[in-house]
C-alpha positions in Angstrom: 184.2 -11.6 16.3 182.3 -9.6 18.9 184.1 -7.6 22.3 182.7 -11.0 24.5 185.1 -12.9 22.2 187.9 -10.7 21.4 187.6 -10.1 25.7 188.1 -14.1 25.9 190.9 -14.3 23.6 192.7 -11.4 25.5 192.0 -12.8 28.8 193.7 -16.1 27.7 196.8 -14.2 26.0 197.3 -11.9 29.4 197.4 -15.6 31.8 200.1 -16.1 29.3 201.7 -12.8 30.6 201.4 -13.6 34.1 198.5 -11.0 34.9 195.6 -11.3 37.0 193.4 -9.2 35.1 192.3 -7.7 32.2 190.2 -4.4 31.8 189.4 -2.6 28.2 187.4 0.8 29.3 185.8 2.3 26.3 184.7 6.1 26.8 183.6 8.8 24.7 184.9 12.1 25.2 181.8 14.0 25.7 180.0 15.2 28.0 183.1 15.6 29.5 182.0 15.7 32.9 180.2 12.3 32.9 181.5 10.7 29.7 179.6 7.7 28.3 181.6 5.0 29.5 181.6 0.7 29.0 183.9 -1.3 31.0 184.8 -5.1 29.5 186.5 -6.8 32.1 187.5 -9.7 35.0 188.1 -7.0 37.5 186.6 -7.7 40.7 183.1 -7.1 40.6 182.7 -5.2 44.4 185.9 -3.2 43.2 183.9 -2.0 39.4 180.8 -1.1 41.5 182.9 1.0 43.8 184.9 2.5 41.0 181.4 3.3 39.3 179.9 4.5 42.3 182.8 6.9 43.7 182.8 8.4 39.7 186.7 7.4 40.6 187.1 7.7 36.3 187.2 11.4 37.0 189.8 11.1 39.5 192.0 8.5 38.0 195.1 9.3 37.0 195.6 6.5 34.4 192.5 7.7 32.9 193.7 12.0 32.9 196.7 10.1 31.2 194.4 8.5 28.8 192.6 11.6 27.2 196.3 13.2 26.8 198.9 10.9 25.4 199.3 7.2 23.8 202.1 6.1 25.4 201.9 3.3 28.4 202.0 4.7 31.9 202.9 2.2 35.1 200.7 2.2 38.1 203.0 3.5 41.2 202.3 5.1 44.8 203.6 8.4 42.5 200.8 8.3 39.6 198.3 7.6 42.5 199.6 10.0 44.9 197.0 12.4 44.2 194.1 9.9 44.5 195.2 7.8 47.8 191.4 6.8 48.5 191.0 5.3 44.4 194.5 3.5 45.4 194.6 2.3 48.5 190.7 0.9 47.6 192.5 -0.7 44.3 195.2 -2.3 46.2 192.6 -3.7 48.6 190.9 -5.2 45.8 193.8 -7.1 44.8 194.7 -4.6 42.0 198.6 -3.9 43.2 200.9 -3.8 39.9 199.6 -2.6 36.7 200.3 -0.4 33.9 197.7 1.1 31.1 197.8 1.9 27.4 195.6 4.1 25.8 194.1 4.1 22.4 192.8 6.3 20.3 190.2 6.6 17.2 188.7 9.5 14.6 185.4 9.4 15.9 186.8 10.8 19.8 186.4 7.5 21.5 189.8 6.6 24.2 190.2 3.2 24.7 192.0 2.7 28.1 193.6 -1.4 28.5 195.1 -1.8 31.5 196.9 -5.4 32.9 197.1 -5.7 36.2 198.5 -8.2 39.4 197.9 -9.3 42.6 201.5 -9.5 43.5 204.5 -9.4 41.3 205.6 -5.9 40.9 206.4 -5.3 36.7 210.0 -4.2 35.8 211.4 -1.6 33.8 212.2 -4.2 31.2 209.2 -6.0 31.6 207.4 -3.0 30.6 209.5 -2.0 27.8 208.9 -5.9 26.1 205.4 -5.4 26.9 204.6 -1.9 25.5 204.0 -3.5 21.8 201.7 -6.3 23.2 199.8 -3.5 25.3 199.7 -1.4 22.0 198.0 -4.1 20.2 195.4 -5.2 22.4 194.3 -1.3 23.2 194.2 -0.9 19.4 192.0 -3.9 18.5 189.8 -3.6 21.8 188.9 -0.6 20.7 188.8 -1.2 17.2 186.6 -4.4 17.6 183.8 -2.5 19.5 183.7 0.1 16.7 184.3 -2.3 13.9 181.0 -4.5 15.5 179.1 -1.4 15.2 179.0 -1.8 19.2 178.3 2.1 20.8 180.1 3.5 24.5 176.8 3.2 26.3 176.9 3.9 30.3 178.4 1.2 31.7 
């Protein structure tokens, strides 16, 4: 199976979930200043320009999570808080609710999945059920673009 059909099958498992959207960002740790960087996706495609044009991967939070633990994080006004531009210019894009799981792999690439809404905000327990779903997907999104011998290029 290749990422375009691994990103299909996820996109049709996270409707099942109740999200909007589904985005796997693939990076490799170096040059850490402008890491190499490849984006699958339904995001909104004026909303990944801007992202990519504002560099807003250096600023985002759920990303700086990404390169320093494995564990889920949820979006809230109190991750973004130090990157109001990034979130007020997500929320306008019809990114509101959201959480993000990391993954990790030997070679230093970070996988970063994140589900996200338009308008239902996501629960404590919801997050808690959903933390082993997230897990999975992170893991085999980023094991499915190393196992296809698929490289982080710029994205």
């Amino acid at each position: 199976m290749n990422m375009e059909e691994f990103t299909g099958i996820a996109l049709n498992a996270i409707t099942d979930l109740k999200f909007d959207f589904m985005p796997m960002g693939l990076c490799s740790l170096t040059p850490f200043m402008r890491p190499k960087t490849h984006l699958y996706s339904n995001y909104p495609v004026e909303w990944v320009e801007r992202y990519k044009s504002m560099n807003y991967a250096v600023i985002d939070p759920t990303v700086k999570h990404s390169r320093l633990a494995s564990t889920p994080i949820l979006w809230s006004d109190d991750i973004f808080k130090g990157s109001p531009g990034l979130w007020s210019e997500a929320n306008d894009s019809q990114l509101r609710h959201g959480l993000a799981q990391p993954s990790f792999n030997a070679r230093g690439r970070v996988g970063l999945l994140s589900l996200a809404r338009k308008d239902k905000k996501i629960g404590a327990d919801e997050f808690t059920e959903l933390a082993p779903i997230t897990r999975a997907f992170a893991d085999a999104g980023l094991c499915q673009v190393v196992g296809s011998g698929g490289d982080v290029g710029a994205g």
